[in-house]
C-alpha positions in Angstrom: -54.4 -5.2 97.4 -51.7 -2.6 98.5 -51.5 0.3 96.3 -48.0 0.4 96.9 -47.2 -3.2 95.7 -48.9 -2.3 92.7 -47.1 0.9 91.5 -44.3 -1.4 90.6 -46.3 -3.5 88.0 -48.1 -0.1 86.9 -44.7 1.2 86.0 -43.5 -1.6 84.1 -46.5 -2.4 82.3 -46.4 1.6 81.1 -42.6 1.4 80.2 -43.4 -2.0 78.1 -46.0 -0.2 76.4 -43.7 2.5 75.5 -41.3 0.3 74.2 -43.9 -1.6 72.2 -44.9 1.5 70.8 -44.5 2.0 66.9 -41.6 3.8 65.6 -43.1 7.0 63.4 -42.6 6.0 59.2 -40.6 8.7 58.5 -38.9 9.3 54.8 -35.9 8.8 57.0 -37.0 5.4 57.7 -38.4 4.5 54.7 -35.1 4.7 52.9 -33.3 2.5 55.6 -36.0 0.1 55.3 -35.4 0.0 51.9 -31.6 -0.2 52.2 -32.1 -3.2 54.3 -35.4 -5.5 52.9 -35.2 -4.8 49.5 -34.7 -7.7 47.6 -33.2 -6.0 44.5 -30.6 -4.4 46.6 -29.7 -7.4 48.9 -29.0 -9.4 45.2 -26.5 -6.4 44.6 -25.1 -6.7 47.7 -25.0 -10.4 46.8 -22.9 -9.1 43.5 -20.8 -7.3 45.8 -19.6 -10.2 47.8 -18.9 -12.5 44.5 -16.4 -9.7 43.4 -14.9 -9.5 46.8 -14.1 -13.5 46.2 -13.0 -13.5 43.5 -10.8 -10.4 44.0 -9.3 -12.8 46.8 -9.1 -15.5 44.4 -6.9 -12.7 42.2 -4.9 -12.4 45.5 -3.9 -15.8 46.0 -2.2 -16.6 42.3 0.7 -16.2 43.3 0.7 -19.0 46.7 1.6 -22.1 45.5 -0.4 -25.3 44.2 -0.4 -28.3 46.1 -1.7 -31.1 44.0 -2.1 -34.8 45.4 -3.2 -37.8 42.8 -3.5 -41.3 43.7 -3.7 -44.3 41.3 -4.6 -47.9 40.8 -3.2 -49.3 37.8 -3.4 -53.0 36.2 -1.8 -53.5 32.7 0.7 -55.5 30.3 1.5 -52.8 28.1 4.7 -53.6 27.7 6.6 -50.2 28.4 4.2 -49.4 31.4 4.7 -52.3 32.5 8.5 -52.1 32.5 8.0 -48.7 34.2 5.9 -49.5 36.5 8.3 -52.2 37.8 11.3 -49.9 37.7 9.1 -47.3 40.1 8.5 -50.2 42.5 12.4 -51.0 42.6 12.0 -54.7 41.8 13.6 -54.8 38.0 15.4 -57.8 37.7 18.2 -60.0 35.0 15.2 -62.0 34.6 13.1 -58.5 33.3 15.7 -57.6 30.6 14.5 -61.1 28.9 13.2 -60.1 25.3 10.5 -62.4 25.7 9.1 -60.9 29.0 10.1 -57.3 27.7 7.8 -57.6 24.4 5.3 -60.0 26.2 5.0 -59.2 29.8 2.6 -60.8 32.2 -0.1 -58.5 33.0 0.9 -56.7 36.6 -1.1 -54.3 38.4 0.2 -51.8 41.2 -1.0 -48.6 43.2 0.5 -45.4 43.9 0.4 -41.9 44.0 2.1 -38.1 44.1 2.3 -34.7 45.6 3.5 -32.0 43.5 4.2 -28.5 44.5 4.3 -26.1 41.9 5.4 -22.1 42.5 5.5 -19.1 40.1 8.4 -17.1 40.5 8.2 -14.9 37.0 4.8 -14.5 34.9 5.6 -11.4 33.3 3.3 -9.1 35.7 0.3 -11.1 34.6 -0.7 -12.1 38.2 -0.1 -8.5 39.3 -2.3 -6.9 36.9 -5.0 -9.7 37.7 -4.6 -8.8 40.9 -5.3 -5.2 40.9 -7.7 -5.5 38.4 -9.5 -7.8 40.7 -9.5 -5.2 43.2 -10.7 -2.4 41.3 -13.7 -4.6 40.0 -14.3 -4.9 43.8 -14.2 -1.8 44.5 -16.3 -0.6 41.7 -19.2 -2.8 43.0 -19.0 -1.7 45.8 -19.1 1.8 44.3 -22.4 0.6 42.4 -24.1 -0.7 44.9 -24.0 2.8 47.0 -25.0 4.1 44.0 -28.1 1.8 43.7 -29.0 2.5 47.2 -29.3 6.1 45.8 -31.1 5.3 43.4 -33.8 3.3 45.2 -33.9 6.8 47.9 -34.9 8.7 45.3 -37.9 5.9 44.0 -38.7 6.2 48.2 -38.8 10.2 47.7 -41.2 9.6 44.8 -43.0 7.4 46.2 -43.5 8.3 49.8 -44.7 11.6 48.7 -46.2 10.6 45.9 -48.9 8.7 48.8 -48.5 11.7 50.1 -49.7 14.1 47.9 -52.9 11.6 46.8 -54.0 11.2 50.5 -54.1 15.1 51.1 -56.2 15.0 47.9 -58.6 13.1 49.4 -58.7 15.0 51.9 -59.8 18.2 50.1 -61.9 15.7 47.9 -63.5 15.2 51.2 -63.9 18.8 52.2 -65.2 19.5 48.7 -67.9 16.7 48.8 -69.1 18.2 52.9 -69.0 21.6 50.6 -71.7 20.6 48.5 -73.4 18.5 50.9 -74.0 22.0 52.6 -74.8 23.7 49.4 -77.5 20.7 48.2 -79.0 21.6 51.8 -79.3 24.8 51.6 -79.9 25.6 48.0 -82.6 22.2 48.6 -84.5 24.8 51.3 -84.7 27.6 48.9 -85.9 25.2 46.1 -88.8 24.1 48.7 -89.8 27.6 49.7 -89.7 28.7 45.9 -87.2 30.9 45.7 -84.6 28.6 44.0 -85.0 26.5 40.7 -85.2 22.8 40.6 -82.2 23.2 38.1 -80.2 24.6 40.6 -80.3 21.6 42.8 -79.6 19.3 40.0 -76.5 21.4 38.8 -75.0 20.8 42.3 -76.0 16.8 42.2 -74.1 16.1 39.3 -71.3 18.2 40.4 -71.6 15.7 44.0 -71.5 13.0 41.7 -68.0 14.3 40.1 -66.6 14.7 43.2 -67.7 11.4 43.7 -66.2 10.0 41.1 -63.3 12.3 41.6 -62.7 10.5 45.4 -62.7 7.2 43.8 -59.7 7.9 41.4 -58.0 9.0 44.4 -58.4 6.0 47.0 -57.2 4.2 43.8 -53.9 6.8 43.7 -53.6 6.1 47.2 -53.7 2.8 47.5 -51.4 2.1 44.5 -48.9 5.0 45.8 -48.7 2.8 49.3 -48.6 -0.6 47.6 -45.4 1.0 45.5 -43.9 2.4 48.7 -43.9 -1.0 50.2 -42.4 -2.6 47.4 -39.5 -0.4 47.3 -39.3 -1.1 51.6 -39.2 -4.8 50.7 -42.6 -4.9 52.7 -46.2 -5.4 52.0 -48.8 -2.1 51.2 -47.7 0.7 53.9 -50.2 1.0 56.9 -50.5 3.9 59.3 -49.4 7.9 59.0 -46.6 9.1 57.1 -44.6 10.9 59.8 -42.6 13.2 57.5 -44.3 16.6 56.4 -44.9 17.2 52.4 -43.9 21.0 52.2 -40.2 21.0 52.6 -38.0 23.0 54.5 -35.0 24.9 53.8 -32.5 22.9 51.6 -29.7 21.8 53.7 -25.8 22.7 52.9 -23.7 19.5 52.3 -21.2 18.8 54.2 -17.9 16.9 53.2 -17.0 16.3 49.7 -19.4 14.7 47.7 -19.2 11.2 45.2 -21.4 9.9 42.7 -21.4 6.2 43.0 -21.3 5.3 39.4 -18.8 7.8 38.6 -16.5 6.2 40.9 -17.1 3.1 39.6 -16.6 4.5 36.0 -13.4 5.6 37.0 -12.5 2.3 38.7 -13.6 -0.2 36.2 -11.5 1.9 33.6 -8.5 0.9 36.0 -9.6 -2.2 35.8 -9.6 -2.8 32.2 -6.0 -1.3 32.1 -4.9 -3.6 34.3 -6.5 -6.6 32.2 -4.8 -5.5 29.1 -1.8 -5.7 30.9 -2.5 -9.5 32.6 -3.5 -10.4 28.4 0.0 -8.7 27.3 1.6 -10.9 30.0 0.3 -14.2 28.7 2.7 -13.5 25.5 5.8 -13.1 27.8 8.1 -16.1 29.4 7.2 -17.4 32.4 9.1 -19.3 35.3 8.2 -21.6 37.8 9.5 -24.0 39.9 8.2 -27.6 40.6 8.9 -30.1 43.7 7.3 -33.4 43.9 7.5 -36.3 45.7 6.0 -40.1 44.2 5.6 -43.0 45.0 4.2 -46.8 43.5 3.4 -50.3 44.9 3.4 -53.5 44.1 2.6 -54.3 47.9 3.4 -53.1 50.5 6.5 -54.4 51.1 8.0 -53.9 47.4 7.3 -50.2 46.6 9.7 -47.4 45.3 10.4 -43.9 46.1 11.2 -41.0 44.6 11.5 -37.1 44.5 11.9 -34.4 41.7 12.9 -30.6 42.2 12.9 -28.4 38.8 13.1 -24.8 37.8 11.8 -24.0 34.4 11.0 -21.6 31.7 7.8 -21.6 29.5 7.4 -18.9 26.6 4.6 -18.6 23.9 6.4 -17.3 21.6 3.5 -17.6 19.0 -0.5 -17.7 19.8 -2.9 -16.6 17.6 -5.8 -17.1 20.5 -3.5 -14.9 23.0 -2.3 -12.4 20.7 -6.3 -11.9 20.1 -7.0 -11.5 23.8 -4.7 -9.2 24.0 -5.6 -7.0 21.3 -9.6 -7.6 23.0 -8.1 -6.5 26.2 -7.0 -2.8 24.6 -9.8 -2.6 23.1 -12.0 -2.8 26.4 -9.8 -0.9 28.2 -10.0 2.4 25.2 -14.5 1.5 25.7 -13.9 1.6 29.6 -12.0 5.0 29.8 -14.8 6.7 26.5 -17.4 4.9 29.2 -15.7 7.0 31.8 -15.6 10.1 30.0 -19.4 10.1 29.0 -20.7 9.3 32.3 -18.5 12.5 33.8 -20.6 14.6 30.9 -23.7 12.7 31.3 -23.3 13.8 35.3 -22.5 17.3 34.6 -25.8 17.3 32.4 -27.7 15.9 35.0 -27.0 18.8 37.6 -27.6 21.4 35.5 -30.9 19.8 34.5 -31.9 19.0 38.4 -30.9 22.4 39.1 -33.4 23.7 36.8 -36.1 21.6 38.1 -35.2 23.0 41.4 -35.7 26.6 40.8 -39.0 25.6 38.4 -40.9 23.9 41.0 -40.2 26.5 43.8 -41.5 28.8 41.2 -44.7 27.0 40.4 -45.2 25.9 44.2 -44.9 29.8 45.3 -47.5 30.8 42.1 -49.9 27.8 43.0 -50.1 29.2 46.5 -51.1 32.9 45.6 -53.4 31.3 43.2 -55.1 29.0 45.9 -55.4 32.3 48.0 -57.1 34.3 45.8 -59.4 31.5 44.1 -60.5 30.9 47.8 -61.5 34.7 48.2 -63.1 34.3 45.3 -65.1 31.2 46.6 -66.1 33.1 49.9 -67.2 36.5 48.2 -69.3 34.5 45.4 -70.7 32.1 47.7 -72.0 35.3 50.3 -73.5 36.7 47.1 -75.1 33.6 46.0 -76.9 32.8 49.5 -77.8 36.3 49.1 -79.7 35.7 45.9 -77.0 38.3 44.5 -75.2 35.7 42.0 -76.0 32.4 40.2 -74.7 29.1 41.6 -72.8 28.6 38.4 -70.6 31.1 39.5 -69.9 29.7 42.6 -69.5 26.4 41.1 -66.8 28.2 38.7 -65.3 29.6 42.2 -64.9 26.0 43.5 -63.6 24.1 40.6 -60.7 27.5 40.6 -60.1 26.2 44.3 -59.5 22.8 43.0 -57.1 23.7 40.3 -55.3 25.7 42.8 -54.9 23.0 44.7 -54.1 20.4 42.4 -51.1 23.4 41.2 -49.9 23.4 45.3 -50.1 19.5 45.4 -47.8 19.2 42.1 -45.6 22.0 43.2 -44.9 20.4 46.7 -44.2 17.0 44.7 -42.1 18.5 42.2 -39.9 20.6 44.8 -39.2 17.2 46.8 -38.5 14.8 44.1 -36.7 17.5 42.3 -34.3 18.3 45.2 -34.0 14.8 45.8 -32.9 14.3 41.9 -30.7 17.3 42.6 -28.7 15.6 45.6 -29.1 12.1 43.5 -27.2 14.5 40.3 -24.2 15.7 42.8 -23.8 12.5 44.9 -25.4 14.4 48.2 -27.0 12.5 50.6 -30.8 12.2 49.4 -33.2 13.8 52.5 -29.6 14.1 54.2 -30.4 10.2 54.9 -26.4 8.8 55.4 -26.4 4.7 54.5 
């Protein structure tokens, strides 16, 4: 075949491959991933939407109500029945008889109405439902961004929480090839006399730590990527974590910064004013007006008409249930604006707390990594002296379980800095990893 009719297919096969090719999991990703699939925030969401309703419910008192009724009705009561006749337009001489008026035949008809009915005055009840209604949107809304903070933060934690076990493994791994080398050559020396058999059991059973050290931390890992998937609204995470553990420089925010659920403090405090005022309203006259239109048959041919217009006033002027309401209403509204108040100082708290943990685990991170630096200089000097028959193996063995703890210090440094600078951003309503929703 032509080579040149092939270079065609060759480049589109390569560009479909690129396209097919897996998207890096970043920490960037994992957040939106989380934003998106997670069931927990797609039933807030959910919440969101039923206060957007029914904030359009609260918008829509004040149209009109349009209410149609249709009847059947068969009876010899004798006022219905005298009724009923009237509304049909067929009352006759022979209907004003005393016996047909206290013993009517039984009579049956069919009918029905349309009423309009209009609020003109409620006492700024529907306004304050209204605007409350709104606010209570708003506030969800307000909470939900606020949740999605809160899962990026659980995604910090956990995504470098997988992090930190899997590079523990590693170095669990280096340690175990560490002794492997060290059962070799200690082993020889054994064989040629020069060692103790004691020597080479010492190193065994510190194999067999490691060992058992490697198995705690598969376990770490895979429990650190089953938690990251549940927080992605996925199953375990597969494949590399793109993202590095050792931070860089902290980023300056930019713009203005919110907290979610201060926001919403703030705005279901408005809300619960304007409830106290819709309750107030129910204790002041209303007016409305009413238009209808009727109509009731005997048949079809014999039926009557009629209309009704009215404009009227309607004032509790005593209730004991409303009265209470109201006086419940005040009272939520003085809980909502204490609520508001705490959660401003209970923010305030929180920064000062996050920027603590900040400064703590830079602290510890920078100490942990002159400490790994100098326990590995340790390691290499004693282990020279020890193949040198200078120094015992104990004291290497001492050298490498100081490299460990090092490390372990470095690993819960790095941790600490990210989730703590995460909590930080969480604490002042900054984008979390700079990640924008």
């Amino acid at each position: 075949m032509n080579i040149k009719k092939l270079q065609p297919l060759i480049l589109l096969l390569a560009a479909g491959s690129g396209l097919g090719a897996e998207e890096p999991f970043t920490v960037s990703r994992a957040i939106h991933k989380a934003w998106t699939d997670q069931s927990g925030l797609k039933a807030g969401q959910a919440m969101v939407d039923s206060r957007q309703a029914e904030a359009e419910g609260y918008r829509d008192l004040r149209l009109p109500t349009l209410t149609l009724n249709a009847q059947a009705v068969r009876t010899d009561e004798p006022m219905m029945a005298f009724g009923m006749k009237l509304n049909e337009s067929r009352i006759g001489m022979a209907d004003f008889n005393p016996l047909l008026l206290n013993h009517p035949d039984p009579i049956g008809a069919y009918g029905g109405s349309a009423v309009l009915q209009q609020p003109l005055y409620t006492g700024g009840r529907l306004t304050a439902a209204r605007r409350a209604g709104d606010f209570m949107f708003q506030a969800e809304q307000a909470s939900q961004e606020r949740r999605k903070q809160e899962t990026a933060q659980a995604v910090v934690e956990a995504y470098f929480g997988a992090q930190v076990a899997e590079q523990a493994l590693k170095w669990v791994d280096d340690t175990r090839q560490w002794i492997q080398g060290m059962e070799d050559f200690v082993g020889a020396r054994v064989q040629q006399g020069l060692m103790l058999e004691s020597e080479l059991q010492r190193l065994k059973a510190f194999h067999a730590q490691a060992d058992a050290q490697k198995a705690d931390v598969v376990k770490q890992v895979h429990a650190a990527r089953s938690g990251l998937g549940l927080l992605t609204g996925s199953g375990p995470v597969e494949g590399p974590l793109a993202t590095p553990l050792e931070p860089g420089p902290p980023t300056a925010a930019t713009g203005k910064a919110s907290r979610g659920d201060l926001v919403a403090a703030d705005l279901q405090a408005k809300a619960a004013g304007e409830g106290a005022k819709a309750a107030k309203g129910n204790l002041i006259p209303e007016v409305g007006l009413e238009v209808g239109a009727g109509t009731l048959h005997q048949s079809w041919s014999e039926k009557g008409n009629w209309t009704w217009a009215a404009v009227g006033m309607k004032w509790k002027v005593f209730s004991a249930p409303d009265q209470a309401k109201a006086k419940a209403a005040r009272a939520q509204e003085r809980a909502a604006a204490d609520m508001r108040t705490f959660k401003q100082q209970q923010a305030e708290h929180e920064v000062r707390v996050a920027r603590e943990a900040v400064l703590a685990a830079e602290a510890k991170y920078l100490a942990a990594k002159e400490s790994l630096a100098a326990a590995e200089e340790s390691k290499r000097l004693r282990e020279a002296r020890h193949r040198e028959g200078l120094a015992p193996l104990i004291e290497v063995l001492d050298a490498e379980a100081a490299v460990q703890g090092a490390r372990t210090l470095i690993l819960q440094g790095l941790y600490e800095l990210r989730v703590s600078r995460a909590s930080l951003d969480l604490a002042t309503g900054n984008p979390i990893e700079g990640v924008n929703p």
